[in-house]
C-alpha positions in Angstrom: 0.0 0.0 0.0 0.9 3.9 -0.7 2.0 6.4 1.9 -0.6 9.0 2.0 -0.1 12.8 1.1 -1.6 15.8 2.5 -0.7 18.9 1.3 -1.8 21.9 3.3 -1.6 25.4 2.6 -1.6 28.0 5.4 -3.3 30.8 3.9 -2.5 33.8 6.1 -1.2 36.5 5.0 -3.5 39.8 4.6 -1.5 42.5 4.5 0.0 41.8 0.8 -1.9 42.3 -1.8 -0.2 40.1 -4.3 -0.8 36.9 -2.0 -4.0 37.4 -3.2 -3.3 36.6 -7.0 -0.8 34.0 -5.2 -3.7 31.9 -3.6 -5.6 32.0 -7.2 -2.8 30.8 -9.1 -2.6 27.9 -6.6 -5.9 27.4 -6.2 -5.9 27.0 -10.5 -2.8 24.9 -10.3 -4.4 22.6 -7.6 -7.3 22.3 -10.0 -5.5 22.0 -13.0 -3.3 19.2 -12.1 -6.1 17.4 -10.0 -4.4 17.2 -6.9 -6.2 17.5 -3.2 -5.2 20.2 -1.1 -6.4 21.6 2.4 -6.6 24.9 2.9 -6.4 27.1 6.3 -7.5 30.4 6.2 -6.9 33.4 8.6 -10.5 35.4 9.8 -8.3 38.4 8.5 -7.4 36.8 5.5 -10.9 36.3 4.6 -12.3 39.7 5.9 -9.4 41.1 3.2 -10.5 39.0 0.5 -13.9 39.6 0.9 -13.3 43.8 1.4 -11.3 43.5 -1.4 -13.9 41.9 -3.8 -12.1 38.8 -4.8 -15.8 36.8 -5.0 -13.7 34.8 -7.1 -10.8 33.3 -4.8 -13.9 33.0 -2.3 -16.0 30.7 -4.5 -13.3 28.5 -5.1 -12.1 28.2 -1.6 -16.3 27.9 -1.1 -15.9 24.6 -3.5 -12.7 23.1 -1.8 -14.0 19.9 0.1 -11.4 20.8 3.2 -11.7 24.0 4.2 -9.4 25.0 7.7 -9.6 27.9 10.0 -5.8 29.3 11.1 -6.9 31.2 13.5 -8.3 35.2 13.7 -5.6 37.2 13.2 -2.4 34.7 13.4 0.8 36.6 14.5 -0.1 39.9 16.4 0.3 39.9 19.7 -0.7 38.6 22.3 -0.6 35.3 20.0 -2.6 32.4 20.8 0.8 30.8 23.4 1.4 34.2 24.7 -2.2 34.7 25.7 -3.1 31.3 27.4 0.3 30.0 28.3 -0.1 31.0 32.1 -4.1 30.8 32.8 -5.4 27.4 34.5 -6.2 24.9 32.1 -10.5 25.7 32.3 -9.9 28.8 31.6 -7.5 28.8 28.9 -10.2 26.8 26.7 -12.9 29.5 27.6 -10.1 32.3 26.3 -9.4 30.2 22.9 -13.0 29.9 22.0 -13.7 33.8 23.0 -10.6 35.3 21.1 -11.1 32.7 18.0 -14.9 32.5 17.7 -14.9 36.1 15.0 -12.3 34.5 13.2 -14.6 31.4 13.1 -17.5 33.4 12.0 -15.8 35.5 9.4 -14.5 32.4 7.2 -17.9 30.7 7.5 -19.6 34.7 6.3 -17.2 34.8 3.7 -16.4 31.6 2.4 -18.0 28.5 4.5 -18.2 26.9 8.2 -14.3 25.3 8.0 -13.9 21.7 9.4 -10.5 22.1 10.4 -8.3 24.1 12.3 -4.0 24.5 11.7 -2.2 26.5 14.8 -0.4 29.8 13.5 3.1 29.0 13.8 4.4 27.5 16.9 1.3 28.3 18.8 -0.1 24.7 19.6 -1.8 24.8 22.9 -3.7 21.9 24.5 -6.4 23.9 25.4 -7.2 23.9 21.9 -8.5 20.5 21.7 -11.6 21.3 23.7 -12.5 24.7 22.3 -12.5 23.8 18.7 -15.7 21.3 19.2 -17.0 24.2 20.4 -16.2 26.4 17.7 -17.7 23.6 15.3 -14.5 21.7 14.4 -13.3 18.5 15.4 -10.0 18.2 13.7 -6.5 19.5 14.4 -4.6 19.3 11.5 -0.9 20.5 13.1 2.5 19.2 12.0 5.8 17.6 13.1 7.7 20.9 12.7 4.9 22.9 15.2 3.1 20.2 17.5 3.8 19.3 21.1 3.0 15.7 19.8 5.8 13.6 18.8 6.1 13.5 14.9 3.5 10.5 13.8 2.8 9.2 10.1 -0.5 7.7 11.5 -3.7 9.6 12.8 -4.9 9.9 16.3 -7.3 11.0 18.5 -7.2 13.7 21.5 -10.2 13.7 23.6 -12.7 14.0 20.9 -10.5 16.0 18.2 -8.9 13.9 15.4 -5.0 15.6 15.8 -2.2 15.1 12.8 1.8 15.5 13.5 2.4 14.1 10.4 6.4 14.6 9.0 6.8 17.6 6.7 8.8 16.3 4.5 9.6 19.7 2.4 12.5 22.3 2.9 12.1 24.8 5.7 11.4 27.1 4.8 9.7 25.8 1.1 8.6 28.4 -1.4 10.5 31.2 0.2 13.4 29.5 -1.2 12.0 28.5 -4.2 13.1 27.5 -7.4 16.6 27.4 -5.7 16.0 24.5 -3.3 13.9 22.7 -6.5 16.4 19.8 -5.9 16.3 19.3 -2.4 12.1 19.5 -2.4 12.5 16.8 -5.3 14.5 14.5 -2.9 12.1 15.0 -0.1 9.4 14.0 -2.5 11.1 10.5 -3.4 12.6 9.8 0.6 8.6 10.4 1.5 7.4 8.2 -0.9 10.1 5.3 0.2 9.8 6.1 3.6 6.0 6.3 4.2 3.8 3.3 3.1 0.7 0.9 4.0 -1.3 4.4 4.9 1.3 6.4 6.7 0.7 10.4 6.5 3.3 12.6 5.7 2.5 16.3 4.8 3.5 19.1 2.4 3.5 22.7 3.9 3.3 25.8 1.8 2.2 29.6 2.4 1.0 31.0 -0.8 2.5 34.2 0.0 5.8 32.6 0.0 5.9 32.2 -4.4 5.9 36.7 -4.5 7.8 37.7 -1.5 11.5 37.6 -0.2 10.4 37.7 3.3 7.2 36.8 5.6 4.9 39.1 5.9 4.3 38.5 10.1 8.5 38.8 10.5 7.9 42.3 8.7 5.4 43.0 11.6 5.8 40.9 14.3 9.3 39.8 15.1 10.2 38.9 18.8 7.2 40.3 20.6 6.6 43.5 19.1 4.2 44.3 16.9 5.9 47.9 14.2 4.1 51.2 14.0 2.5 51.0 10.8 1.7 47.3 9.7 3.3 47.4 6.3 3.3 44.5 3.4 5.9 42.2 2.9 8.7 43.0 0.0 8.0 41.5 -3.3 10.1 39.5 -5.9 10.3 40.9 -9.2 7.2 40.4 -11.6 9.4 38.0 -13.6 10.8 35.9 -10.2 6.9 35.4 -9.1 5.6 34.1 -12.9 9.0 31.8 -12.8 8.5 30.7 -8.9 4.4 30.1 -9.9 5.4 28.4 -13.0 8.2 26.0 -11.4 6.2 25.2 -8.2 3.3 24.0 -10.9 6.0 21.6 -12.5 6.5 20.3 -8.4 3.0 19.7 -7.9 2.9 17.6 -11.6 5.8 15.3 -10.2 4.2 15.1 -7.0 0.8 14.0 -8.6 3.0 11.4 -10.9 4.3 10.3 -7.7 3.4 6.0 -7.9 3.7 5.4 -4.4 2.1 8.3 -2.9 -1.6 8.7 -2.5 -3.1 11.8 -2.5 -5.9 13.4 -0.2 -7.5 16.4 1.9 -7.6 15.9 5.3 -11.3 16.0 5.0 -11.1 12.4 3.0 -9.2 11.1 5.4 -11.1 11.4 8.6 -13.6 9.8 6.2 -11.2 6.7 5.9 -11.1 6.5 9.8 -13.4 4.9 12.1 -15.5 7.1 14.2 -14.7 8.0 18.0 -17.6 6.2 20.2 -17.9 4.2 23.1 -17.3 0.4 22.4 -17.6 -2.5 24.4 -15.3 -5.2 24.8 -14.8 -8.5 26.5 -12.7 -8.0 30.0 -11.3 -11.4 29.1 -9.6 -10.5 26.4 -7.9 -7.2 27.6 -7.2 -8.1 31.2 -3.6 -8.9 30.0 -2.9 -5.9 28.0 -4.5 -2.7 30.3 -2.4 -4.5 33.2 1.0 -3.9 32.2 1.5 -0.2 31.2 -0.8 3.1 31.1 -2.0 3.0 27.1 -2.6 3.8 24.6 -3.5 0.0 24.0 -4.8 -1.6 20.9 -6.4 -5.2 20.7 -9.1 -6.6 18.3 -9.0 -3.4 16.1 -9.9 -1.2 19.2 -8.0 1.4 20.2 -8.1 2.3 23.7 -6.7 6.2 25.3 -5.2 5.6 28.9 -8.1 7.4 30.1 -10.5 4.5 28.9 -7.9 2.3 30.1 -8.3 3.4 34.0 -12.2 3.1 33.0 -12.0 -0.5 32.3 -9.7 -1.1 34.8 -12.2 0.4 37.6 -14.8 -1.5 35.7 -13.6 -5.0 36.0 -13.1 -4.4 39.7 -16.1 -2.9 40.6 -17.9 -5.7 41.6 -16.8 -8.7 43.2 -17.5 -10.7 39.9 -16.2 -9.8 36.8 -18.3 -8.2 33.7 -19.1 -9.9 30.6 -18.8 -6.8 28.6 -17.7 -3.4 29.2 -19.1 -0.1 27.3 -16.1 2.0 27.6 -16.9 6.2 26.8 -14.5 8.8 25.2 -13.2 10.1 28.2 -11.3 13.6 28.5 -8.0 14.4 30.4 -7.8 15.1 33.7 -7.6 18.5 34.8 -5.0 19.9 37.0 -2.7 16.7 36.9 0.6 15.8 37.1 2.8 12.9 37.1 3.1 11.6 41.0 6.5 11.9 42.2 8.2 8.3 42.0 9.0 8.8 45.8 5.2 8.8 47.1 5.3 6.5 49.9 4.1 2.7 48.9 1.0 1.6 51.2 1.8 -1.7 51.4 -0.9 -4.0 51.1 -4.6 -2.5 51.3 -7.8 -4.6 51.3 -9.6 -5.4 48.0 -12.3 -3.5 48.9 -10.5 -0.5 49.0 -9.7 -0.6 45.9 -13.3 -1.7 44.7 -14.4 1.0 46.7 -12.0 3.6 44.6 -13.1 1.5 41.0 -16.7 1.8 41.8 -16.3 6.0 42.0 -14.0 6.3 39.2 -16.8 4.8 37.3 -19.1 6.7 38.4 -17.5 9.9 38.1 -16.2 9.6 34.8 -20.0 8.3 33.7 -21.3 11.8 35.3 -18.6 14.3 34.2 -16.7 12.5 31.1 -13.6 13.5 32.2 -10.8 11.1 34.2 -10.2 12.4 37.7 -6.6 13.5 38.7 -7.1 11.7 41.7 -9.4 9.1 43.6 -10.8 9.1 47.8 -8.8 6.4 49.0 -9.3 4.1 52.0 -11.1 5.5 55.4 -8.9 9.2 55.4 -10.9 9.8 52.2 -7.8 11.7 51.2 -7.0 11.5 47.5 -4.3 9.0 45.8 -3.3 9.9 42.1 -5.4 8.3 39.3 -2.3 6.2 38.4 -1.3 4.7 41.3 -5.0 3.6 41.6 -4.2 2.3 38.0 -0.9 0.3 40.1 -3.7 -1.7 42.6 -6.1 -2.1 40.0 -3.4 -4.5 38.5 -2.7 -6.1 41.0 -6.3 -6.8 41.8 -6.8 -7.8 37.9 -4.4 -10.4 38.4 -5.3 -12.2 41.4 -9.7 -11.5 41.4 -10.3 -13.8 44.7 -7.5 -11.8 47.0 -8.5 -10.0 50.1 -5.6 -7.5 49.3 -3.9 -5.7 46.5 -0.3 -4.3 46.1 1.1 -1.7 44.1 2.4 -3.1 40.9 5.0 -1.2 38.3 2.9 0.7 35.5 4.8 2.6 32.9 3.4 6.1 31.9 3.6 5.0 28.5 1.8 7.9 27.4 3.7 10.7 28.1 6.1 9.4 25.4 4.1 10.8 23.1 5.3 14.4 24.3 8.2 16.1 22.9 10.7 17.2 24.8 11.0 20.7 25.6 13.9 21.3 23.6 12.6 20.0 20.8 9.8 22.8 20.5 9.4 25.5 18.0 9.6 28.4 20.8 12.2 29.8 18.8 9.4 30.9 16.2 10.5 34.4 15.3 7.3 36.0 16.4 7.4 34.3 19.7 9.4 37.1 22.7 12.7 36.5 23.3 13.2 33.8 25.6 9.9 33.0 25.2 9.1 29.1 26.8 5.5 28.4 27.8 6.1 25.2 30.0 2.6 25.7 31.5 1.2 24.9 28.1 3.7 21.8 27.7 2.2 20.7 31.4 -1.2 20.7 30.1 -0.3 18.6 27.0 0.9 15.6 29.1 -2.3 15.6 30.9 -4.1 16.2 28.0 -2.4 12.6 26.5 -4.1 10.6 28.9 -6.9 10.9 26.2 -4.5 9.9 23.2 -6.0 7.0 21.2 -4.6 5.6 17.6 -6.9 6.6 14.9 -8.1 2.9 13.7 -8.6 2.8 9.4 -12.0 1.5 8.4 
């Protein structure tokens, strides 16, 4: 089977007026050589557009099956990072769907309601993946180079948000560059189409504002914090450098679509390819041995399973004395507020089974009444909390021995929090960012927020 190709374009830059011509001539390239594209427009972007009476740039984004929201207004300041990176997690969501909601409403006036939503920049936040239902989406299309997520070529769930990292597998930066770096985009082509394959995603990036200027249009602006006197547009290339740029990033997109190995699509075609999210119900028998050893994501029997749902069917199977037959497992959110327990909490020794019942039967109830795992469970006759995975650490135990009138703490790996880059591998260098700027807050959130990471299952 064929690696799978996205290729999205960010579509942000409203201060120039020849990225305007710049997004028809890809838009009639796209068309031209029959190749899907996404396409994530800026609420300003769209408010210039429309202003400017380009009805027909709008109808043909209007016709484009994936259709993206990059947020209102992109670079200025406070950006999206800068504005939420120190307010409590709750709140933060609240602030993303207040600042972003015009934005929202101005591509859906001017063009249509998009279906997906692209970060500006470096500004991923995990507060994101709860506003954007609310704002009407339920995708995150983000990328290896700008993600908190470690780089994946497969697709995956957070909380109820279908999230990409996908590779990029073009030069950074592409089109700015471009015809110069033909070459090296060439080569990235063929190691993608060698590299990825049997449904793997890897993306193509581009700024249509890249094939007539020497320079980005937010770094004229926006560099390190501040925001210039006058917003001004970015510098152009020479008439002749744009039709030669235009004309030679056509012939890339015709050896792209020759490509044999690679596979085409618009991220809207491939949610499409990928099994809903939903509860599902599975036989405890089967999983016991899996959910026991580490903290998920787990996948058996073509189910995928977040570490979230794995403490559900964990608290599940020990509810009751006697095991279930089936268990209807929910999407469950993150936890809120949580952190990974220090390895030095004191061990309890053993505690009695019901104890631990006890804990399994309100962890089951909670997350049935607030769909959300709990950061930590009443434990025992104090009452005083014990952290959700070192409940998940006597719920082994438990698992593996039913008829015992104790349980032990048993050694269960945080898989998930691999998934996390490191901070040092984060784009807080972005030029816009402030100097020094390194929002660890918001890197916090994201390894709660992976207790909810599931693999995204193809139909």
């Amino acid at each position: 089977m064929s690696a799978i190709g996205l290729i999205r374009f960010d579509v942000e830059d409203y201060l120039t007026l020849a990225s305007h011509d710049a997004l028809q001539e890809i838009l009639n390239a796209m068309r031209d050589i029959g190749i899907a594209g996404s396409y994530g427009i800026v609420g300003k972007k769209a408010r210039a557009l429309q202003q400017g009476g380009y009805h027909g740039i709008l109808d043909a984004l209007a016709h484009e099956p994936a259709l993206g929201f990059h947020s209102w207004s992109h670079s200025e300041h406070p950006t999206i990072a800068e504005q939420l990176e120190l307010l409590p997690y709750g709140d933060a969501v609240q602030a993303f769907v207040d600042r972003e909601a015009q934005g929202v409403k101005m591509v859906a006036d001017a063009i249509k309601m998009p279906t997906y939503f692209t970060q500006p920049g470096a500004n991923w936040v995990p507060a994101a993946i709860e506003a954007l239902p609310e704002l009407g989406m339920d995708i995150l299309f983000s990328d290896a180079w700008n993600s908190y997520i470690v780089p994946l070529a497969e697709p995956h769930w957070l909380g109820k948000v279908l999230h990409l990292s996908p590779p990029v597998m073009t030069p950074k930066p592409f089109l700015l560059k471009f015809p110069d770096n033909w070459a090296f985009a060439l080569e990235k082509l063929d190691e993608a189409a060698q590299q990825y394959r049997n449904n793997q995603v890897f993306m193509i990036m581009a700024h249509p504002t890249e094939l007539v200027t020497t320079k980005f249009w937010d770094a004229v602006n926006f560099s390190h914090g501040a925001t210039t006197d006058h917003l001004r547009p970015a510098p152009l290339r020479s008439r002749s450098e744009q039709v030669h740029t235009m004309e030679a990033f056509r012939q890339y997109l015709a050896v792209a679509k020759s490509q044999p190995d690679i596979e085409w699509v618009n991220v809207a075609d491939l949610k499409k390819r990928l099994k809903p999210l939903g509860s599902v119900t599975v036989d405890p028998l089967r999983w016991y041995n899996v959910v026991t050893r580490e903290l998920g994501p787990v996948v058996k029997d073509d189910i995928s399973l977040s570490a979230a749902q794995q403490i559900y069917l964990l608290a599940a199977m020990i509810a009751k004395p006697s095991l279930p037959k089936t268990v209807t497992i929910p999407v469950v959110m993150p936890p809120v507020n949580w952190e990974p327990s220090d390895e030095g909490l004191p061990d309890h020794g053993s505690v009695s089974a019901q104890v631990v019942r006890t804990a399994a039967l309100w962890i089951v109830q909670y997350i049935d009444r607030q769909g959300r795992l709990p950061s930590g469970v009443p434990w025992g006759a104090s009452g005083e909390d014990i952290p959700i995975e070192v409940f998940a650490q006597y719920a082994s135990d438990l698992i593996q021995k039913p008829s015992a009138l104790t349980a032990r703490r048993r050694t269960m790996v945080l898989q998930f929090l691999q998934l996390v880059q490191d901070p040092e591998r984060l784009h807080w260098d972005w030029p816009i960012f402030p100097e020094n700027f390194q929002p660890f807050g918001l890197w916090r959130q994201t390894r709660a927020l992976v207790w909810s990471f599931s693999r995204g299952m193809w139909i």
